[in-house]
N, C-alpha and C positions, 0 to 999 in steps of 0.2 A: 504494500500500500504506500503509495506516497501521500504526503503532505506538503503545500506548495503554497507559498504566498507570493503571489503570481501581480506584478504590473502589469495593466493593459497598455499595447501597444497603440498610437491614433495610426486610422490608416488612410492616406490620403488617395482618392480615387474619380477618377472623370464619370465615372458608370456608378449607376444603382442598385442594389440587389432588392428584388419584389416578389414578398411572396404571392405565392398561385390563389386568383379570386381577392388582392386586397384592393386595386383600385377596383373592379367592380361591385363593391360594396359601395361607389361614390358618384353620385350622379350631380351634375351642375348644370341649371340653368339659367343661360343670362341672356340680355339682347343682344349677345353674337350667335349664340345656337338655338333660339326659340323665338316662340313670338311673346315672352314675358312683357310686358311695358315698360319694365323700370329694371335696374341693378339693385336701386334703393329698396329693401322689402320691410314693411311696419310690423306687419301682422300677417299672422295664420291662423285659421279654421277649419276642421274637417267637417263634412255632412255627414253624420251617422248613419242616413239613409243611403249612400250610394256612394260614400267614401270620395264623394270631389272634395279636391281640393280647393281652399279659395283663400290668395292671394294678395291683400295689402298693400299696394306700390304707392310712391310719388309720383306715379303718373297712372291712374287707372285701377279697378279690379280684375281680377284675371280668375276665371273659374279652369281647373284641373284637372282631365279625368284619367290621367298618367299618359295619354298621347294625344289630345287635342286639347286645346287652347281658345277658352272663350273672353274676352276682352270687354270691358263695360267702362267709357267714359263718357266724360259731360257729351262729346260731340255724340256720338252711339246709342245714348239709355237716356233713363231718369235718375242716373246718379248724382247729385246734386256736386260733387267735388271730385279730381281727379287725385289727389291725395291723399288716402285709405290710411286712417289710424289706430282702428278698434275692428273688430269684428268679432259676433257672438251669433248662435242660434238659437230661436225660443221653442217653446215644447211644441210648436204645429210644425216646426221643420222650416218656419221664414230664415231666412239671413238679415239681421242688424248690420250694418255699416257705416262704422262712427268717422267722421271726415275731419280735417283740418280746421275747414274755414267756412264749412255752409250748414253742419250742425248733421240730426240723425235720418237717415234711409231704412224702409223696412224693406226689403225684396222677397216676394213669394213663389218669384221663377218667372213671372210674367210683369208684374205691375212694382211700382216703386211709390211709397209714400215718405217722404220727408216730411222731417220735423223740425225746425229752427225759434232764432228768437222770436223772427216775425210771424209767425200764426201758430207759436203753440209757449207753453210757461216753462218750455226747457232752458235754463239758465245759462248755456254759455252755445255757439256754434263751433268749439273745438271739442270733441268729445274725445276722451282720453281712453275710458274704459264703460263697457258695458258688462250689464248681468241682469241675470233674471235669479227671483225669488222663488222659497217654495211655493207662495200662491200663483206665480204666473207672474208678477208685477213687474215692470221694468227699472233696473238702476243704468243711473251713466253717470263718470266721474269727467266734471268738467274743470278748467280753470277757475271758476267763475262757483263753484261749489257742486254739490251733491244734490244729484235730482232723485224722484222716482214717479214714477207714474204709474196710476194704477186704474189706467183707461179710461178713467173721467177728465181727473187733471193731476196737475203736477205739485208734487211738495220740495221745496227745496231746502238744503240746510248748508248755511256758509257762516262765514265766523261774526256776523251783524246779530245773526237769530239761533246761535246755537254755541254751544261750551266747544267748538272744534276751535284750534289755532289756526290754522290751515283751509283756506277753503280750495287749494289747487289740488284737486286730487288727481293721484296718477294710477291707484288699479281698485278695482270693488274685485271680492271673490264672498261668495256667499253659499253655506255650505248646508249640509243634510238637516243640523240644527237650527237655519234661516238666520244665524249672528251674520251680520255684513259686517265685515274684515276689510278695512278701508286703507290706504294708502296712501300720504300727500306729501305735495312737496313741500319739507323745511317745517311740519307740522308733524310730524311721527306717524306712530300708528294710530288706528280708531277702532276698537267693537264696538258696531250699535245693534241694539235686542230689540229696538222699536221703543225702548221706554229710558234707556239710559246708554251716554255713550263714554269707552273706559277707553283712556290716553295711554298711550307708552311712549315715552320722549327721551330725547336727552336731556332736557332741562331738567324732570323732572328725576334723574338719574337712574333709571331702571330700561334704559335702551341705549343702544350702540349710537343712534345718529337718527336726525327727523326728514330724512328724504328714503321714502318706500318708493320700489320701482316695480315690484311683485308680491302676492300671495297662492301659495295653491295649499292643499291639506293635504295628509296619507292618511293610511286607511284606516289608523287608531284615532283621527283626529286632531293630529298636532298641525298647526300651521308652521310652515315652513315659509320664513321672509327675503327677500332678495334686498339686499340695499343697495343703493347705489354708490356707496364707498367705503361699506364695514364690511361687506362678505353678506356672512349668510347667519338667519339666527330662527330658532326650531326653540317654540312656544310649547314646552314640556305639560304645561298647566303650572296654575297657582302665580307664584312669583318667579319660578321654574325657567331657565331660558339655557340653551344652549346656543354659544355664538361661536361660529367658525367663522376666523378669518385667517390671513395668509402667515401670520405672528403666532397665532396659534393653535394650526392646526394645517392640514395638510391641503386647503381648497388653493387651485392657481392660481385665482382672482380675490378681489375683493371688490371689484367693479363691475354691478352684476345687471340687467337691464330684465332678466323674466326664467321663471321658474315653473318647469311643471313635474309632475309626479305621476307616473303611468301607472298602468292595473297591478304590475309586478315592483310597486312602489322604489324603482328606479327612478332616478332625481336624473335632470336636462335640466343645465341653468347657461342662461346666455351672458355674455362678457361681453365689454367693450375691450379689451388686451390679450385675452388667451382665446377666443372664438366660442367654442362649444366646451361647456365642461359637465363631467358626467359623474356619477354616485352611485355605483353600484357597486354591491355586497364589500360596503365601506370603504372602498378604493375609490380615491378621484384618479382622472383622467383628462387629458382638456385637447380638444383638435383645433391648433387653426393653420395658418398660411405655413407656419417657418417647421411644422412636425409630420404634415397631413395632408389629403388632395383638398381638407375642407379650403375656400380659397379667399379667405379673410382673417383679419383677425380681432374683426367686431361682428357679434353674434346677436340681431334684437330679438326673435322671438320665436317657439321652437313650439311641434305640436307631433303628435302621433296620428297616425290613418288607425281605420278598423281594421288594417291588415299586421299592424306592429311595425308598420314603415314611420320613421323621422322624418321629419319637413324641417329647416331650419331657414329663419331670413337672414340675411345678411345687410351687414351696411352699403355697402356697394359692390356686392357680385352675385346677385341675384339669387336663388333660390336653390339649397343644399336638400338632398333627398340620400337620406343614410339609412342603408338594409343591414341591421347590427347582426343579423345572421352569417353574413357573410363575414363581417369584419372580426367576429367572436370565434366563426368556426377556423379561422387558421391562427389564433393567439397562443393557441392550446393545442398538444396533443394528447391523450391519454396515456403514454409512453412514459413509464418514468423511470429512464438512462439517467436522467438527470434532476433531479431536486437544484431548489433554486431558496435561499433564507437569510436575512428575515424579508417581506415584503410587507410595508415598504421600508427598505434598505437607505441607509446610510452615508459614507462616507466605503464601508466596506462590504462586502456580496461574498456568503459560502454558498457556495457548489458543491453536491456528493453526486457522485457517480457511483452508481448503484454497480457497473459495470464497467470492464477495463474499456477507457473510451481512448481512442487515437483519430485524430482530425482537427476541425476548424470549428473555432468558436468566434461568433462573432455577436456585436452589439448592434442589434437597428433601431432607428429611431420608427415614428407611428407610420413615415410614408412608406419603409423598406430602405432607407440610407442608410448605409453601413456606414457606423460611426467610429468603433472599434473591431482591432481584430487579434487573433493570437489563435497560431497551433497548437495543441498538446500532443504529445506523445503517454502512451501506455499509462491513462491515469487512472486509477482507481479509487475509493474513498473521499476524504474532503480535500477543497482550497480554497481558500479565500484570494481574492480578487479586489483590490483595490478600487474604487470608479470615483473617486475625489474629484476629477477631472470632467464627470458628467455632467450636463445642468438636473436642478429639477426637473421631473417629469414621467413620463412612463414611455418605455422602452422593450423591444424585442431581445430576448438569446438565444441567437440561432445555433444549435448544433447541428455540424452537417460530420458524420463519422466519413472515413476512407470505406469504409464496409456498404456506405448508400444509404446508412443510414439516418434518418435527421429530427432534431427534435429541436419545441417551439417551445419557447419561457415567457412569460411576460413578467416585466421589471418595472416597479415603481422604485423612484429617487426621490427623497423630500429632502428641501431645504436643511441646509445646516444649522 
């Protein structure tokens, strides 16, 4: 048996090494390969009924049916604004479409009804965020305060007529329980029950920071918050908070723009600096421009299809479509030549070889770029392996044996 504590060599190379099926895991479309409208993407939403996708641009809505492309602006529809900010679906299956500068649109597939300052009591024509309640009722978070409408008219609540600091709200999420979970800028957080509304601030020192950019829930109920400069913070109950930021604890960002939580409560949190960042089974992850094909490194707002396919927007490269099937089934082999410990790793990386291993070990970054490399000869049992040299992040270990044989690691680095 040897034992080896082994420096990794850098290997410097004009070619990529990629594994089989990991760019086709990554689908981009922009207004050079589609007929998208925009690069800019605001928002996403799936129809439950028929799994379209639908689109949010700076120029237009674009409806999705994974190969054709329907296009809805001022000049073409009754969409009252060609810059898409919000979008939500109510329980009849309409699409909402909250716009920049002309205020709300109901679409039922045919007909369009808007709704703005001038013929209705909705308080601002930029609408931030919408939701529906458990009775049906509509919320939208404006600049301008908090509406709701509950098909007669409108109540609105801004900081003249109600204990909020903040009337620019940036997300409503309202959950099984009907608490609206509100969001504002430079005003913290808000639960309203209908009957009283409970603050978490920094002022009032029981939060990280008062600009919310997201909420979504998991499946025991805890809200999970995206801020816009503290990370991420999971509302345990009570006085109860768990705050992950980049200080302390292992998330990429702390600059975070929108968060959801899928059926298999896998976390998808969007970044303006690391792109796409991911949470599952406790592992972060993050894909953008400089690791990945995803092809930015600002991420606004990310949603699942009813097939388990990711939709992500981008700041300016239009529209990321990621089949985590694909990108999961080559991370991993079943094969265990090789043990890989602790994850996530340090400063130093043991390896056991279950198995006399002779061949090529190498380090890939998330696109397939060989970042490190080193031969081993006749190794058997442990080594550790220095990676000081790495950044943060998560990374490949590819074993390739002389024998043909080969085996797949995946490597998490955190912060020193």
């Amino acid at each position: 048996m040897k034992n080896v504590c082994s420096k990794w060599l850098p290997l410097l190379c004009s070619g990529c090494a990629f594994f089989t099926g990991y760019s086709q895991a990554w689908n981009i479309y922009s207004t050079q390969n589609s007929s998208i409208p925009s690069d800019i993407v605001w928002c996403l939403a799936v129809d439950p009924g028929n799994n379209m996708k639908w689109v949010g641009t700076d120029w237009g809505l674009a409806g999705f049916d994974g190969s054709t492309w329907t296009i809805y602006t001022t000049s073409n529809s009754g969409i009252p604004d060609n810059s898409v900010r919000s979008l939500a679906f109510d329980k009849n299956g309409d699409l909402w479409v909250g716009s920049f500068m002309s205020g709300l649109a109901r679409f039922d597939g045919s007909n369009w009804t808007v709704y703005n300052t001038s013929n209705s009591g909705i308080p601002d024509n930029f609408i931030k965020a919408i939701a529906f309640d458990t009775a049906g009722f509509l919320w939208v978070g404006t600049p301008s305060g908090l509406g709701k409408y509950d098909w007669n008219s409108w109540t609105i609540w801004d900081i003249n007529n109600s204990p909020i600091w903040s009337h620019h709200i940036t997300c409503i999420h309202i959950g099984n329980d009907n608490i609206k979970r509100i969001g504002t800028l430079n005003g913290g957080l808000l639960y309203w029950n209908d009957t009283l509304f409970t603050k978490y601030s920094y002022w009032d020192g029981n939060f990280p920071e008062n600009t919310i950019s997201s909420i979504d829930m998991d499946a025991a109920g805890k809200p999970w918050i995206a801020m816009a400069s503290s990370g991420l913070n999971v509302h345990l109950g009570g006085p109860a908070w768990n705050w992950m930021n980049t200080s302390n604890s292992l998330i990429p960002s702390d600059i975070l723009n929108h968060i959801q939580i899928d059926n298999a409560q896998n976390k998808y949190l969007c970044s303006q600096n690391k792109g796409l960042l991911t949470y599952v089974n406790n592992v972060w992850t993050y894909y953008d421009s400089t690791n990945s094909p995803f092809p930015d490194t600002w991420a606004t707002q990310s949603v699942k299809d009813t097939l388990g396919i990711l939709w992500i927007g981008t700041w300016a490269q239009g529209l990321v479509r990621l089949d985590e099937s694909q990108l999961n089934g080559i991370a991993e082999e079943e094969e265990t030549t090789i043990l890989i410990g602790p994850i996530p790793a340090g400063n130093f990386l043991m390896l056991t070889f279950n198995e006399i291993f002779t061949g090529e070990l190498d380090i890939l970054d998330l696109s397939g770029r060989m970042i490190e490399h080193r031969r081993l000869s006749d190794v058997k049992g442990q080594i550790q392996i220095d990676i000081s040299a790495l950044p943060p992040g998560t990374f490949f270990l590819y074993g390739a044996e002389d024998s043909g044989r080969k085996t797949i690691r995946k490597l998490v680095k955190y912060p020193p």
